[in-house]
N, C-alpha and C positions, 0 to 999 in steps of 0.2 A: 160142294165147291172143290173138288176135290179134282178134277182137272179142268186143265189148264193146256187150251192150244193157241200157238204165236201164230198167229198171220201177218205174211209181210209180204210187200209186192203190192203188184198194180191192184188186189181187192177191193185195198181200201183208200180212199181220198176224202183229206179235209180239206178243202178250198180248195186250192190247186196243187196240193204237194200230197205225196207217197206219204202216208203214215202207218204206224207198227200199230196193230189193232190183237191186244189179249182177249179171247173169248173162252167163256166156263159154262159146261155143261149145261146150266140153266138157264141159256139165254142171257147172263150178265154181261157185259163188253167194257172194256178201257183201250180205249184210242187216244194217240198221242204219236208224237215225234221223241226216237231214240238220239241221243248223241251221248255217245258213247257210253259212259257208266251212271248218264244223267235221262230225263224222261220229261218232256214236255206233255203232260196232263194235260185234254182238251175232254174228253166226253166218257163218262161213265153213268153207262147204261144196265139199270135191273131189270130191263125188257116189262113184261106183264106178271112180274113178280110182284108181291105186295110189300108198300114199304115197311121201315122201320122192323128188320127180321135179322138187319146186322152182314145182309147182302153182298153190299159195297163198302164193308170197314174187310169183310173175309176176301174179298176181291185184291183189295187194296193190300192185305198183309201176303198175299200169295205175291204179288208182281216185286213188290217192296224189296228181299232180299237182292236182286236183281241191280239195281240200282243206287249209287251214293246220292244223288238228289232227283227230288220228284215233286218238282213244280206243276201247280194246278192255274191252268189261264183262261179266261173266257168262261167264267163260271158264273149262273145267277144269282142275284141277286137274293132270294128265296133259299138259294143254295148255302149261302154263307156258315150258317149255324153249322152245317154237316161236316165242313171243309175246315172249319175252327177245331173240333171235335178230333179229327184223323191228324192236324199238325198238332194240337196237346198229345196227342198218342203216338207221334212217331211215325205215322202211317206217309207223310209226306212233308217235306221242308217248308217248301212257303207257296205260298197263295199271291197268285201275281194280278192278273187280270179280270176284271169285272165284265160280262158282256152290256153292251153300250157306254163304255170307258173308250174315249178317244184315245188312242197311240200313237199312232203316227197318222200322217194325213199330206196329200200332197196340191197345193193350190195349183192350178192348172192357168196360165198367164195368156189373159184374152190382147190379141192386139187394139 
C-alpha cells in the first residue's frame, strides 16, 4: 500500500459530477468529492483482493492525513460494521448516508 496516485479530471465520474479518485498499487480505489480540507467518501474499492487483510483501513490511513473531515455517504447497509470500526479509529468523521435512504426528492406537478 505503499503508493498512492491522485487522479482527478474528467477520469472519473460519480453520477454526473467530476470526482477525485485515490488509487494504490493493488488495485484499491477511494472515490469521493474534495472540498477543500474536507472529502465526500462515496466508494471504496479492494478490487479482486480478498477481504478482511486490513486493505481499506491502510487505504483509508494513507488519504486521512490529507483531510480535516471525511464523511462516508451512500454506503451499504452490509457495509456498516466496517465504517463504525474506521470512525472508533479515527480513520473518518462520520458516516452520513445509507444507500436506499431518501434525501432529497423532487415531486414533479402534473397539471
Amino acid at each position: 500500500m505503499s503508493r498512492l496516485r491522485e487522479v482527478e479530471g474528467s477520469l472519473y465520474f460519480y453520477g454526473d459530477r467530476i470526482a477525485t479518485a485515490f488509487e494504490f498499487e493493488n488495485g484499491v480505489k477511494i472515490i469521493g468529492f474534495k472540498n477543500g480540507f474536507s472529502f465526500d467518501l462515496r466508494v471504496l474499492s479492494i478490487g479482486k483482493n480478498p477481504k478482511r487483510k486490513g486493505l481499506g483501513k491502510r487505504a483509508l490511513g494513507t488519504i486521512r492525513p490529507l483531510f480535516r473531515e471525511i464523511t462516508v455517504n451512500e454506503i451499504n447497509e452490509d457495509a456498516l460494521p466496517f465504517w463504525e470500526k474506521m470512525k472508533d479509529r479515527g480513520l473518518i468523521n462520520r458516516i452520513g448516508t445509507k444507500k436506499g435512504e431518501l434525501v432529497c426528492w423532487r415531486v414533479k406537478k402534473t397539471p
